[in-house]
C-alpha positions as CSV (number, residue, x, y, z in Angstrom):
1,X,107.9,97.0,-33.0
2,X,109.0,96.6,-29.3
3,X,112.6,97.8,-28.6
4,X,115.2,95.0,-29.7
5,X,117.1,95.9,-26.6
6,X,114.2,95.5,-24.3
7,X,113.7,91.7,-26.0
8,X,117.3,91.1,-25.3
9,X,117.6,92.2,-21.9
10,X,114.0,89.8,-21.4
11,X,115.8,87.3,-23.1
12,X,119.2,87.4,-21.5
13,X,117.3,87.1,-18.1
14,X,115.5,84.2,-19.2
15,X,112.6,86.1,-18.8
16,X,111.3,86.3,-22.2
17,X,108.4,84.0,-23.5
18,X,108.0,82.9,-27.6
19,X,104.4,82.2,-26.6
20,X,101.7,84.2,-25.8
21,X,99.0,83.4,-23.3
22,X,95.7,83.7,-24.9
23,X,94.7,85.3,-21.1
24,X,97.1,87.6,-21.1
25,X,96.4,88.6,-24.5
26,X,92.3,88.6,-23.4
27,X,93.3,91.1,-20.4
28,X,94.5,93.2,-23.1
29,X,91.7,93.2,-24.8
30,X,89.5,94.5,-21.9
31,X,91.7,97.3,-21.7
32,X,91.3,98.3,-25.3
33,X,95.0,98.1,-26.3
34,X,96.0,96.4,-29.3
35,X,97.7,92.9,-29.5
36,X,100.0,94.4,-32.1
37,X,101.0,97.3,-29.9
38,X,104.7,97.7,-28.5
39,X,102.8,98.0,-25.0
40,X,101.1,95.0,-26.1
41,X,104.0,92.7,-27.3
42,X,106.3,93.6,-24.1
43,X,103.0,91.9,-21.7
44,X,102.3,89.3,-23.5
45,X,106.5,88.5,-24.3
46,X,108.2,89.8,-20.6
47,X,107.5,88.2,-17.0
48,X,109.6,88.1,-13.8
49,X,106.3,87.8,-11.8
50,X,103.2,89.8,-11.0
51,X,105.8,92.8,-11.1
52,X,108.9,94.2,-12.8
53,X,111.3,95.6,-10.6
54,X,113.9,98.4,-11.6
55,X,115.2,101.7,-10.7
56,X,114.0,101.0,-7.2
57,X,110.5,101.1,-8.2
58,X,107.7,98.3,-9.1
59,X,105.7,98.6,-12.4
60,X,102.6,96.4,-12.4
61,X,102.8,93.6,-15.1
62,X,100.1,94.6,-16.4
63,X,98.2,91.0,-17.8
64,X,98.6,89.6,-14.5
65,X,97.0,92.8,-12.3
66,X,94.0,92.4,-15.0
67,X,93.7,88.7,-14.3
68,X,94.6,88.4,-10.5
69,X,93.6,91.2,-8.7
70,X,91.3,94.4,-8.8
71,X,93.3,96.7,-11.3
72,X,89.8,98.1,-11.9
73,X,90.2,99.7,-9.1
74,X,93.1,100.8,-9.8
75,X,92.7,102.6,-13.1
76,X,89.1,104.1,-11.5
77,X,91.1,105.7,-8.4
78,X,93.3,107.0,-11.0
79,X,90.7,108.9,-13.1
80,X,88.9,109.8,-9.6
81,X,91.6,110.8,-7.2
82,X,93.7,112.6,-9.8
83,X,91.6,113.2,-12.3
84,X,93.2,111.3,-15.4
85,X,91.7,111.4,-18.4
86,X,90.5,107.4,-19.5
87,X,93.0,107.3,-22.0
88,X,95.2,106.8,-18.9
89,X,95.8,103.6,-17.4
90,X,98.3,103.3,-14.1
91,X,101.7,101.4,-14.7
92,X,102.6,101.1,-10.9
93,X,100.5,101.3,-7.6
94,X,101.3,104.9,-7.1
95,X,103.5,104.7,-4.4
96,X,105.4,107.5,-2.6
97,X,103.1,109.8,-3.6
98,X,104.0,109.3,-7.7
99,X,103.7,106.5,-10.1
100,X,103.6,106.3,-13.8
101,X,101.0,106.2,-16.5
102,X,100.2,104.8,-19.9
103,X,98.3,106.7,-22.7
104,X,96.9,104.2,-24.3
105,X,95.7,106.8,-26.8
106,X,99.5,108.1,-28.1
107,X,101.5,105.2,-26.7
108,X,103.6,108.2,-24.7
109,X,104.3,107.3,-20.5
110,X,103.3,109.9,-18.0
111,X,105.3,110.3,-14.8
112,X,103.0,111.8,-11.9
113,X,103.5,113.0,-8.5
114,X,101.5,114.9,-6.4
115,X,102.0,118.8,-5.9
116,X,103.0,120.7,-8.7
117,X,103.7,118.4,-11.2
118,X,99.4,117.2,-10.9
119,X,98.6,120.9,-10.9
120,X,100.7,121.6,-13.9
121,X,99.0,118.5,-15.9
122,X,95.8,119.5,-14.9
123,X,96.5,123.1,-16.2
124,X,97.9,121.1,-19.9
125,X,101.8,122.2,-18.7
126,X,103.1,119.3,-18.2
127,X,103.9,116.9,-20.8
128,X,104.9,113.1,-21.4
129,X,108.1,112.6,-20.6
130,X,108.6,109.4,-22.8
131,X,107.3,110.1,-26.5
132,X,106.9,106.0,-26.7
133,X,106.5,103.1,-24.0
134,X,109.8,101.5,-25.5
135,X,111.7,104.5,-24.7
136,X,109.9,104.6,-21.2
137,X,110.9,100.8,-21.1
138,X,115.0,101.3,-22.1
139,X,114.6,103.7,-19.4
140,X,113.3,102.0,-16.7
141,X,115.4,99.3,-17.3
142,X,118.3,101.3,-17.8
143,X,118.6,100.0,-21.6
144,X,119.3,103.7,-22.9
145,X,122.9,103.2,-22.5
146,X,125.3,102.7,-25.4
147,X,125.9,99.2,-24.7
148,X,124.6,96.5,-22.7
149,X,126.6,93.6,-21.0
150,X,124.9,90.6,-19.3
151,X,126.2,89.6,-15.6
């Protein structure tokens, strides 16, 4: 079940949608994750826009990437340039030489860069930081505080 506080932050920034799309729920598809997924429930529930800005960083919104532009490319640069497993898919564009990165496998998020922190994932050192994508979520949303007021 997605993270009540992740549907309430959404919500409180008019930002959440009851509805699914059927497209977005058909770019899913293509990427083999499943509809009743947390990952799942938070694309087809949460838009602000092609992107989802936080912590000074953009993560892709995932659906509309799929539908809109060539996140194919995206996800094959990944496995190519840094040599990502399939299970893998990019959450960001990679920028500033880092990004992060969905196992779609294990539902856990993978924060990158390049440098030491590749060389020790490559070597099986280096491990998810975020055991789920809603604690990835509270996180980069800044949800995994205590309490939560609305402006």
């Amino acid at each position: 079940m997605l993270s009540p506080k992740v549907e309430q932050y959404f919500k409180e920034q008019n930002a959440w949608y009851e509805e699914a799309s059927t497209e977005y729920a058909g770019a899913l598809e293509t990427l083999q994750i499943p509809l009743d997924s947390d990952f799942a429930q938070f694309y087809l529930h949460a838009e602000t826009g092609p992107t989802f800005y936080s912590r000074h960083q953009e993560l892709y919104h995932i659906c509309w990437f799929v539908l809109y532009s060539n996140y194919d490319l995206s996800i094959h640069s990944a496995r190519e340039t840094l040599k990502l497993p399939e299970q893998y898919l990019p959450l960001d564009a990679f920028v500033g030489e880092g990004g992060y990165f969905y196992n779609r496998q294990t539902d856990q998020v993978l924060e990158l860069s390049l440098g030491q922190r590749l060389q020790d994932f490559w070597a099986g050192q280096l491990q998810p930081q975020w055991q789920s994508f809603n604690s990835f979520l509270e996180w980069f949303f800044e949800l995994d505080h205590t309490f939560h007021t609305s402006s």
